[in-house]
C-alpha positions in Angstrom: 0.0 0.0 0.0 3.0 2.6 0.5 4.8 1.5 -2.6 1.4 2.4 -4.6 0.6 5.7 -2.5 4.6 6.8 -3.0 3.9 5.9 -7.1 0.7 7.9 -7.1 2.6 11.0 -5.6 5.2 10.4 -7.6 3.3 10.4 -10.7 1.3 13.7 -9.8 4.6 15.1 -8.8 5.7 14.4 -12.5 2.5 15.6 -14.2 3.5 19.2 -12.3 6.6 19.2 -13.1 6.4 18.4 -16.4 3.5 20.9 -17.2 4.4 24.1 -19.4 3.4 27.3 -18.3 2.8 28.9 -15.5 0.6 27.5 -12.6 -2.0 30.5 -11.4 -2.6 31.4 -8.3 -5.6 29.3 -6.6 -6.4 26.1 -5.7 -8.8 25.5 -8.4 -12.2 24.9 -6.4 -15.2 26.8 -6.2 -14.2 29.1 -3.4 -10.9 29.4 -4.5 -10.5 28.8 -8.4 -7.7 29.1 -10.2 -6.7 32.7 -11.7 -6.3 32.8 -15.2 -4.0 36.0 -16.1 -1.7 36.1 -18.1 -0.6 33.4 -21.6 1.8 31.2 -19.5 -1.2 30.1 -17.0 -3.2 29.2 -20.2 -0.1 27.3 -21.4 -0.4 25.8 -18.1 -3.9 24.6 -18.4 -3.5 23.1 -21.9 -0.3 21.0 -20.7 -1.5 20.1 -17.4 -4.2 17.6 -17.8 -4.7 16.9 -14.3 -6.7 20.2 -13.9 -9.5 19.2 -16.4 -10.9 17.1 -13.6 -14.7 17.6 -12.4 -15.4 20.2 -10.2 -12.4 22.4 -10.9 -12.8 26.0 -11.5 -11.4 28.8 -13.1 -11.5 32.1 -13.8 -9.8 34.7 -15.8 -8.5 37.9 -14.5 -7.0 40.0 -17.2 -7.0 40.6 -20.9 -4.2 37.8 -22.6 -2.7 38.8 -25.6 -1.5 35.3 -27.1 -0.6 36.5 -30.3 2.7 34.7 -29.5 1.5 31.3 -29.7 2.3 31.5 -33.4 5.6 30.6 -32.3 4.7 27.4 -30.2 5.0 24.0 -31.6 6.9 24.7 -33.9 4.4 26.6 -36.0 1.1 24.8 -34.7 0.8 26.8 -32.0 -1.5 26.4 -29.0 -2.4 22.9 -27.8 -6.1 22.9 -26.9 -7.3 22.1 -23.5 -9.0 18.6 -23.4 -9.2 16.0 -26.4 -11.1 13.1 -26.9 -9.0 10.7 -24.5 -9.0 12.8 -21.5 -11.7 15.9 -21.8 -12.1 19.1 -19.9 -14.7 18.7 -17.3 -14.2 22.0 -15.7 -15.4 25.0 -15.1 -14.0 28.5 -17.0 -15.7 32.0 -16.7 -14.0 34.2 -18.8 -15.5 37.4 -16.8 -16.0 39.1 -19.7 -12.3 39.2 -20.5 -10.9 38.3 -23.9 -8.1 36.2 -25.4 -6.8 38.2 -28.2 -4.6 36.6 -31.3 -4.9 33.0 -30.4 -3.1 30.7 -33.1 -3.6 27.2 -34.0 -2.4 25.4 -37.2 -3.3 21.4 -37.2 -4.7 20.7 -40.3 -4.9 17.1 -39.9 -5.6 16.8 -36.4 -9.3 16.6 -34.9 -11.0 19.0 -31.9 -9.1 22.1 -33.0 -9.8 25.6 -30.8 -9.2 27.3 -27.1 -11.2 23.9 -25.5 -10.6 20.5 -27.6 -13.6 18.8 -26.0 -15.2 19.8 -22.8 -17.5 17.4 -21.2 -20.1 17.8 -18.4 -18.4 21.8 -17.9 -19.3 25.1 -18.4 -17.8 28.2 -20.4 -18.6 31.5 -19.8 -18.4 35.2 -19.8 -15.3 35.0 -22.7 -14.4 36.5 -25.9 -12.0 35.2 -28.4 -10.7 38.2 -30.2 -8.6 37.8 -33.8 -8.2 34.1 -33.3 -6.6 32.0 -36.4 -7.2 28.4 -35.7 -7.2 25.8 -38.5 -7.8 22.3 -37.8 -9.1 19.0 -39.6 -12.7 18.0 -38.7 -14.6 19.0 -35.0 -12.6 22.4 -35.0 -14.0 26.1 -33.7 -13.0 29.3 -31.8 -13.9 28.5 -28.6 -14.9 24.3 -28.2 -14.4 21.6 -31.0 -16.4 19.5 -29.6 -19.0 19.7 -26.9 -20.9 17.6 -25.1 -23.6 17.5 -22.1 -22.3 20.9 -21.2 -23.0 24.5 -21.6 -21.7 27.5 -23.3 -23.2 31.2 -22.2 -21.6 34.4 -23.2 -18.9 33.7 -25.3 -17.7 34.8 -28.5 -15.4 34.5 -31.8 -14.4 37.0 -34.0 -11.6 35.3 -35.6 -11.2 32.6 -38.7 -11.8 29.4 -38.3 -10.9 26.5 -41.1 -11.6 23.1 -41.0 -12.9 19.9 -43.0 -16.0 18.4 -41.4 -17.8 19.9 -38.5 -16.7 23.4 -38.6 -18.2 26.5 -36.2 -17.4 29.6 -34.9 -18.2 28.5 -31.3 -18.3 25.0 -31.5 -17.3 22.2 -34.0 -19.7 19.6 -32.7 -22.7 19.6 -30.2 -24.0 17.1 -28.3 -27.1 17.2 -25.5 -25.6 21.1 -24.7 -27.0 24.3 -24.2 -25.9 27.4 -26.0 -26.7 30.8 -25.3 -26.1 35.0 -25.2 -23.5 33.8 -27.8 -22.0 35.0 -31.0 -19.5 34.5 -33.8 -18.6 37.3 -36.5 -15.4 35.9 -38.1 -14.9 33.8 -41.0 -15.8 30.1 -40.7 -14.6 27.9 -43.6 -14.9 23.9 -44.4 -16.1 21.5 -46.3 -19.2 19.4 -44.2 -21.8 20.7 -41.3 -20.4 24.2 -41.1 -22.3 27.1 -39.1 -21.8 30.3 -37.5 -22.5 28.8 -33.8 -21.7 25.1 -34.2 -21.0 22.9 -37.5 -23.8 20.1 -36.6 -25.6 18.4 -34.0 -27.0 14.7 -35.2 -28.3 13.0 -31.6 -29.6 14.4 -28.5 -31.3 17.5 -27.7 -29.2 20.5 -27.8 -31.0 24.2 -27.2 -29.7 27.5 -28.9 -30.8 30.7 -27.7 -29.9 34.7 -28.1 -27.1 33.9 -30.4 -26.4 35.2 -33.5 -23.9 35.0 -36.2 -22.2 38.4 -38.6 -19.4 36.5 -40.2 -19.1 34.7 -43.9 -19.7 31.2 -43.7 -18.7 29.1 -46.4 -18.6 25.5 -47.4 -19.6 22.5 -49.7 -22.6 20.4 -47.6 -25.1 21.2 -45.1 -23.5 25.0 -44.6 -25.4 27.2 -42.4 -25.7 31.2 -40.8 -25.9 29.6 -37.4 -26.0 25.7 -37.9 -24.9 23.3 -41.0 -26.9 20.5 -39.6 -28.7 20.6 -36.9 -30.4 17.2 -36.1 -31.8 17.6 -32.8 -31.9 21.0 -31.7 -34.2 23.4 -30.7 -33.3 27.3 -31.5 -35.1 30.7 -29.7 -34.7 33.9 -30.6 -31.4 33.6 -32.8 -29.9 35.6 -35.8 -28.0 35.3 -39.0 -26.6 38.7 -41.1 -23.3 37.3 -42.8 -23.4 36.1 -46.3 -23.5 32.1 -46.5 -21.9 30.5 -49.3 -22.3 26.7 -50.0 -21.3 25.1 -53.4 -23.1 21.9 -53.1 -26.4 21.0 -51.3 -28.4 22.3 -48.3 -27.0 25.8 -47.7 -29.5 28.2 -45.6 -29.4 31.7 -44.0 -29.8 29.7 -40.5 -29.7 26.0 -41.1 -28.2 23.9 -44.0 -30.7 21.3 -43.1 -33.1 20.7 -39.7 -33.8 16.7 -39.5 -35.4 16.4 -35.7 -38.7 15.2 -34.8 -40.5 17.6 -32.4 -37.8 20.4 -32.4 -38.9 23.9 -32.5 -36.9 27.0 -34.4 -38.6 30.4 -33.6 -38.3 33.8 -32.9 -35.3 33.9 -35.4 -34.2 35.6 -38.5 -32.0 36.1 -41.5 -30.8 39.1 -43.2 -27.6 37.6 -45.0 -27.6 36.7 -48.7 -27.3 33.0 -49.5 -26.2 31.3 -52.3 -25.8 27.2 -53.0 -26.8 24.6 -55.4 -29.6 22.3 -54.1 -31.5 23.1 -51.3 -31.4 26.9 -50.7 -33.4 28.7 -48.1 -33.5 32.2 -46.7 -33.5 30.6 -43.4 -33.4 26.6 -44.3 -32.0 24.7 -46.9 -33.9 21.5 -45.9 -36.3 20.8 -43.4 -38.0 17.4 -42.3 -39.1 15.0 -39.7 -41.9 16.8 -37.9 -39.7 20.2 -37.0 -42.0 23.5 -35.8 -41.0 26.5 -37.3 -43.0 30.1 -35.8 -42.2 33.4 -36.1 -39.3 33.7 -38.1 -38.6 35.4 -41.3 -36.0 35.9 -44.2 -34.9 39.0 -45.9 -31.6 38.2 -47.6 -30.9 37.8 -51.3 -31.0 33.8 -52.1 -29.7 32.5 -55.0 -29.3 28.6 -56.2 -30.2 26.3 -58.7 -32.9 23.3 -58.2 -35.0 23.6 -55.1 -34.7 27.4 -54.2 -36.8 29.5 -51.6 -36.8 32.3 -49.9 -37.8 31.1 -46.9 -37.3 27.1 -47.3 -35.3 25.2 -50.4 -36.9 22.0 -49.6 -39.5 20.5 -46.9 -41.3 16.9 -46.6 -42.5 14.7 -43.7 -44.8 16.9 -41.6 -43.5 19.5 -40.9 -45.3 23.2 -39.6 -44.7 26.6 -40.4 -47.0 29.3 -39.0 -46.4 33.2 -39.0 -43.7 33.7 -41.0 -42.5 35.8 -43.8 -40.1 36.3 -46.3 -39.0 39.2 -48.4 -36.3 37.4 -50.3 -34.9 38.3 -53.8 -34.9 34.4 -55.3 -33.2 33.2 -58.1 -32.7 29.7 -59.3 -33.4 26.9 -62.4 -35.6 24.5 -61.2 -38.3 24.6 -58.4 -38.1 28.0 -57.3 -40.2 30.2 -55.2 -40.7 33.0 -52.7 -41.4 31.5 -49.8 -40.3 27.6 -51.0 -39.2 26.0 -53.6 -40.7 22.5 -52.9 -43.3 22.1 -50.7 -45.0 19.2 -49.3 -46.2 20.5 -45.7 -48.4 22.4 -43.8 -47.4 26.0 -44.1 -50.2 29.2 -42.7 -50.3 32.4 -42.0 -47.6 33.3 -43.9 -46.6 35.6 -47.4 -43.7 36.5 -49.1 -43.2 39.6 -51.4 -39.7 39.6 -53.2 -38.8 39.2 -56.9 -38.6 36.1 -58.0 -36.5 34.4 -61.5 -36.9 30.7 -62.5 -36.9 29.0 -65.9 -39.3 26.0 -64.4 -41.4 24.9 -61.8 -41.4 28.8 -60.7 -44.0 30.1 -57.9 -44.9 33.4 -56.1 -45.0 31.9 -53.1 -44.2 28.0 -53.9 -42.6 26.9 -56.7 -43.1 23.1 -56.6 -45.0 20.5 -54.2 -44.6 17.4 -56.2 -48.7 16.9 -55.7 -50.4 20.1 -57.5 -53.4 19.0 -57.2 -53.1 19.1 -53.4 -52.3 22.7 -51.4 -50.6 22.3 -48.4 -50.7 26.0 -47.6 -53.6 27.9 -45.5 -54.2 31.5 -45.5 -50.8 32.3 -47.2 -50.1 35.0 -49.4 -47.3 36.6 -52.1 -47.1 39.7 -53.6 -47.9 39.3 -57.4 -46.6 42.6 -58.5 -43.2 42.7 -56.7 -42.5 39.1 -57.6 -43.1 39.2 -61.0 -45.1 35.9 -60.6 -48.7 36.1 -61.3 -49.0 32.4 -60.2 -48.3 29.6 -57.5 -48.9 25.9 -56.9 -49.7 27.1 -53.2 -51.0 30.4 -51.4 -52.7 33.1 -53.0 -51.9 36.4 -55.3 -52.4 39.6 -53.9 -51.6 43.0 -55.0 -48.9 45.0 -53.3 -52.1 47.4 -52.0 -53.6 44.7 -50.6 -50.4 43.5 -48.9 -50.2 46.6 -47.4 -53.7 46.3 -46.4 -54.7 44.9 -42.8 -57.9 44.1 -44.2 -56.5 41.1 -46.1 -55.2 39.2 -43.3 -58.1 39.9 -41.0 -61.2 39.9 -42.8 -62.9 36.7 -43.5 -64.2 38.4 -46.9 -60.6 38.5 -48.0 -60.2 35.1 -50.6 -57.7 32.8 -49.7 -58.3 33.8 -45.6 -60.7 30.9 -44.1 -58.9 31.8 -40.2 -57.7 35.6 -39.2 -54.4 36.2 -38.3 -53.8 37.1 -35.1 -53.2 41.3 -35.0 -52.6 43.4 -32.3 -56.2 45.2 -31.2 -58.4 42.1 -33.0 -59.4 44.1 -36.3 -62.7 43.2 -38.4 -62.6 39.3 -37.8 -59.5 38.7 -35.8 -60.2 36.9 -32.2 -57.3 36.0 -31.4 -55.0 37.4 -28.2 -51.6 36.6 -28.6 -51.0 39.4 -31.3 -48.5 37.7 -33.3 -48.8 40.8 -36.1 -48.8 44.6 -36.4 -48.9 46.4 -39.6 -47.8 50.0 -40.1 -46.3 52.8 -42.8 -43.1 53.2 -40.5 -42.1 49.1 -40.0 -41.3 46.4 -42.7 -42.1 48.9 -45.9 -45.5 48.7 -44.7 -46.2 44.8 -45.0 -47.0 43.2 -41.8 -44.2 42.2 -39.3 -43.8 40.2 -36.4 -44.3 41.6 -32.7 -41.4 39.2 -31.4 -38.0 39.6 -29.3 -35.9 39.3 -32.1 -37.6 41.9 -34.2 -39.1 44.3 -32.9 -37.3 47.5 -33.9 -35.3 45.5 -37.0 -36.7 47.1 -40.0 -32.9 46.9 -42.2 -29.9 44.9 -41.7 -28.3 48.0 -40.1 -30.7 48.2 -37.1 -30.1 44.5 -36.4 -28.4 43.7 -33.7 -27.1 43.6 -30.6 -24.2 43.1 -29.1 -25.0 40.2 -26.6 -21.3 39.4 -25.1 -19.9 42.4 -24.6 -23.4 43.6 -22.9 -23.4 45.1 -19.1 -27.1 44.5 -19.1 -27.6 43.1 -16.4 -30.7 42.2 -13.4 -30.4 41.8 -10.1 -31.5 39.7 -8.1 -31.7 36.9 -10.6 -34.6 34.8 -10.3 -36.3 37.4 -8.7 -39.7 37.5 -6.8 -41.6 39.5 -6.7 -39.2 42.8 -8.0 -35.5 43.0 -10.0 -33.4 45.9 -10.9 -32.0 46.2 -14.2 -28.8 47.9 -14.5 -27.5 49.1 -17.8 -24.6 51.3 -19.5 -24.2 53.8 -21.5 -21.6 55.5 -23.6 -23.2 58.9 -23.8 -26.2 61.0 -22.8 -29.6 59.3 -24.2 -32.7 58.6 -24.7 -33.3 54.7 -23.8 -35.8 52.3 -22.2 -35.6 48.7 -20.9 -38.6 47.0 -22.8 -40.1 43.2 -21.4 -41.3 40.7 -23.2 -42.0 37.0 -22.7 -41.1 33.7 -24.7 -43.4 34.2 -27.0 -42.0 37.4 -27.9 -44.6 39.7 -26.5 -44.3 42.6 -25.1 -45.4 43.3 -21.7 -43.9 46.3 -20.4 -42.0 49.5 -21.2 -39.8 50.8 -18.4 -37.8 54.4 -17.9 -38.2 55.5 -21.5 -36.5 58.7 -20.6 -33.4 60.7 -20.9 -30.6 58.9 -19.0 -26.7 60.3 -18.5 -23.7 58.5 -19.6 -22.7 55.7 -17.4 -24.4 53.0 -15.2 -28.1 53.7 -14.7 -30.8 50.8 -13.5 -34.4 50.8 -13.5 -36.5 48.1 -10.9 -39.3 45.9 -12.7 -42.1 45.1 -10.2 -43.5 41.7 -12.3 -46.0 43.4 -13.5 -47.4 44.3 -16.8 -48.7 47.5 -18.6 -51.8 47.0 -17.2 -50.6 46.9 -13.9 -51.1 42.9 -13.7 -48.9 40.8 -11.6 -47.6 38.2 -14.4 -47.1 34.2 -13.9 -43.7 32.7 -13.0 -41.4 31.8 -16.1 -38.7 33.2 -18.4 -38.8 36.7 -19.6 -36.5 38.7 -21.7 -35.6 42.8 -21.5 -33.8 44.6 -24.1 -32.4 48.0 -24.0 -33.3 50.5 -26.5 -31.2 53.3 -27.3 -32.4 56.5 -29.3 -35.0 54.2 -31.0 -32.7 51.0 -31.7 -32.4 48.0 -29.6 -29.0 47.6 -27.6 -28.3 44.8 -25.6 -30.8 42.0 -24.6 -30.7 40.0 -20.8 -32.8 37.3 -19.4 -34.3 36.7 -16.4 -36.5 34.1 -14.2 -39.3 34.9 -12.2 -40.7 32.7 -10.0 -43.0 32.5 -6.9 
């Protein structure tokens, strides 16, 4: 027994020893993590694998320039922390600090970024900043591969290059949660490339406040946020970089969605797209009993055979309801301005942008391999700014009737058998979750959705938010029965903190007054405009600036 205990000190002795770096200060538990400040102590981390273990914690302290890492390895520069013999099962909260220049160059080697593969951890609160990291397949800016484990306030805004399974924040997902996340550099590769991760195929995996700005190209299943996601569901998310993909399934958000009973809504694209087969303005290919709501499309798409502004290509049951596109389309075969083949239930939905095809060319749908069957219901497309005065599915309208509430809400309209659902119920509308609002100041006049991600987005340049980088933040957090929301400025303005819940409604306006530069807070009561205490649950409040959204935060109320 003391020839084994001397051997096992021995042996952790050595691992010490023989780790690179810099050890930080700390002891690397909760109360007492370890301090993560300066490039050596990251060296340290990567080459000491004995402090990837459960329950170990760290945090970083300072700003790390590691542009130097170009010089490690002989030119392959930094060694990621975990891999997929011994993973990281830590803990590492960023606290809002950023790793600038980080260089890796493995092109044949798998689980290329900061983190090889984390597994059961947690990353937070950190920014990769100007990061160059190419690797083989499972590679990313901040995780190649990531499973059971969660991701919240981190960024990339570096280039990333791979093969397979290529992302800006993660290579591969598995059963993880993503969130108040973004990417805006470059992501190149061949298969499953995205913005946030390069695919998901098994598992439930949830996205949320995330959005990608960079250019994401590749050959298959190339996506603004996901190439392939395959079980994933995906709340209130983004796209506005151009995607590029030179094969098939290429979308502004997804290449292709293949998950039965996973939900994408509140989400949007405003980045042009251009593939082969399978080209959406927010999916190239959807399937397998997926829920889309809420979401809509207004980049440029461009493709050959199956071609949509909205959807390139859906089958096998899946729903679409309040949604929208205002996609340019151009294609061949099978092209239209909301899908280019159709075989499931779409409603409550129109499109309105130009649309070229040679054959199988649709205002709203251009094919749905059964035209004596319409698998659309109270869906619409502009017949004058499409150029199409016909459709397999959905009906014609002028763009003076598009403009017009009347169409959408009254039951005389043809092609309306149900009412959308518009804020203050007009002519036959009953319903109460006011999905819609129409107005001359929003959308160029057509309706728009009254939803958390967008509200207030009426061009690509009012989009977005930084989410990272935000000091939004509420206190306490869950909360019952009042919070404060704190917020900064950078100079004297006008700005609000507006509430809304999952569904993207809105239930309160706070402050909405001039504040002065610096740190300013309003307190939320739970209650609505109406003076109504609310239920428990998730809500979300965004700062708005001079008439512009900001910064968006999240928050739990229970009772």
């Amino acid at each position: 027994m003391k020839a084994q205990m001397l051997f096992f000190l021995l042996a952790m002795v050595s691992l010490s020893l023989f780790a690179d770096g810099v050890q930080p200060n700390g002891m690397g538990t909760e109360t007492n993590p370890y301090q993560i400040e300066i490039l050596d102590n990251l060296l340290w981390i990567s080459t000491n694998s004995s402090s990837w273990v459960p329950d170990s914690y760290f945090i970083q302290t300072a700003n790390i320039d590691a542009s130097d890492t170009q010089n490690w390895n002989d030119g392959e520069g930094f060694s990621p922390i975990g891999w997929g013999g011994d993973r990281f099962r830590g803990n590492y909260n960023g606290q809002n600090y950023i790793i600038d220049g980080l260089f890796i160059n493995r092109p044949e080697v798998d689980q290329q970024g900061l983190f090889g593969f984390v597994e059961y951890g947690t990353i937070e609160n950190l920014g990769l900043e100007n990061s160059n990291i190419t690797g083989n397949s499972y590679s990313a800016g901040v995780i190649g591969w990531i499973s059971d484990s969660i991701m919240n306030n981190c960024y990339n805004t570096g280039t990333i290059q791979g093969i397979w399974y290529i992302g800006g924040l993660a290579g591969y997902c598995y059963c993880s949660e993503i969130s108040n996340s973004y990417n805006s550099g470059n992501i190149s590769g061949e298969w499953y490339v995205g913005g946030i991760f390069g695919a998901d195929t098994e598992y439930h995996s949830t996205i949320s406040d995330s959005y990608n700005s960079g250019t994401i190209q590749g050959d298959k299943l190339v996506g603004g946020l996901i190439g392939l996601a395959g079980d994933a569901s995906i709340t209130n998310c983004y796209n506005t970089g151009d995607v590029v993909g030179s094969y098939e399934y290429t979308g502004g958000l997804l290449g292709s969605y293949s998950d039965m009973n996973s939900y994408l809504e509140y989400c949007y694209n405003t980045g042009s797209v251009t593939g082969n087969y399978y080209v959406g303005g927010i999916i190239g290919s959807v399937t397998n009993r997926c829920n889309i709501f809420s979401c809509y499309s207004t980049g440029n798409v461009q493709g050959n055979i199956d071609v949509g502004g909205f959807y390139g290509k859906t089958y096998n049951n899946v729903i679409t309801k309040n949604c929208y596109s205002t996609s340019n389309v151009s294609g061949v075969d099978e092209v239209g301005g909301f899908a280019g083949l159709n075989t499931c239930l779409i409603e409550n939905s129109y499109s309105t942008g130009s649309i070229s095809g040679s054959t199988f060319t649709g205002g709203f749908v251009g094919s749905n391999w059964e035209s004596a069957e319409n698998f659309t219901l109270n869906c619409f497309w502009d017949m004058e700014t499409s150029g199409q005065q016909g459709s397999v599915e959905g009906t014609g309208k002028t763009t003076n009737e598009m403009k017009d509430i009347a169409t959408y809400t009254s039951l005389e309209t043809d092609g309306l058998e149900v009412a959308w659902d518009f804020i203050d119920n007009p002519f036959d509308d009953i319903g109460t979750e006011d999905f819609w609002d129409i107005d001359s100041e929003t959308n160029n006049e057509y309706p728009y959705l009254i939803n958390s991600s967008s509200v207030g987005n009426d061009d690509e340049n009012d989009v977005a938010v930084s989410l990272s980088k935000s000091s939004i933040k509420n206190y306490p957090n869950p909360f019952n029965p009042t919070t404060t929301i704190q917020f900064e400025l950078t100079s004297n303005n006008q700005a609000s903190i507006e509430i809304f819940n999952i569904k993207g409604q809105k239930i309160v306006t706070l402050g909405n007054k001039f504040y002065n530069k610096g740190l300013n807070s309003v307190i939320w009561n739970g209650k609505n405009k109406l003076n109504q205490t609310i239920s428990s649950g998730v809500y979300y409040y965004k700062l708005k600036v001079d008439g512009k959204f900001q910064q968006i935060g999240k928050c739990l109320l229970l009772k």
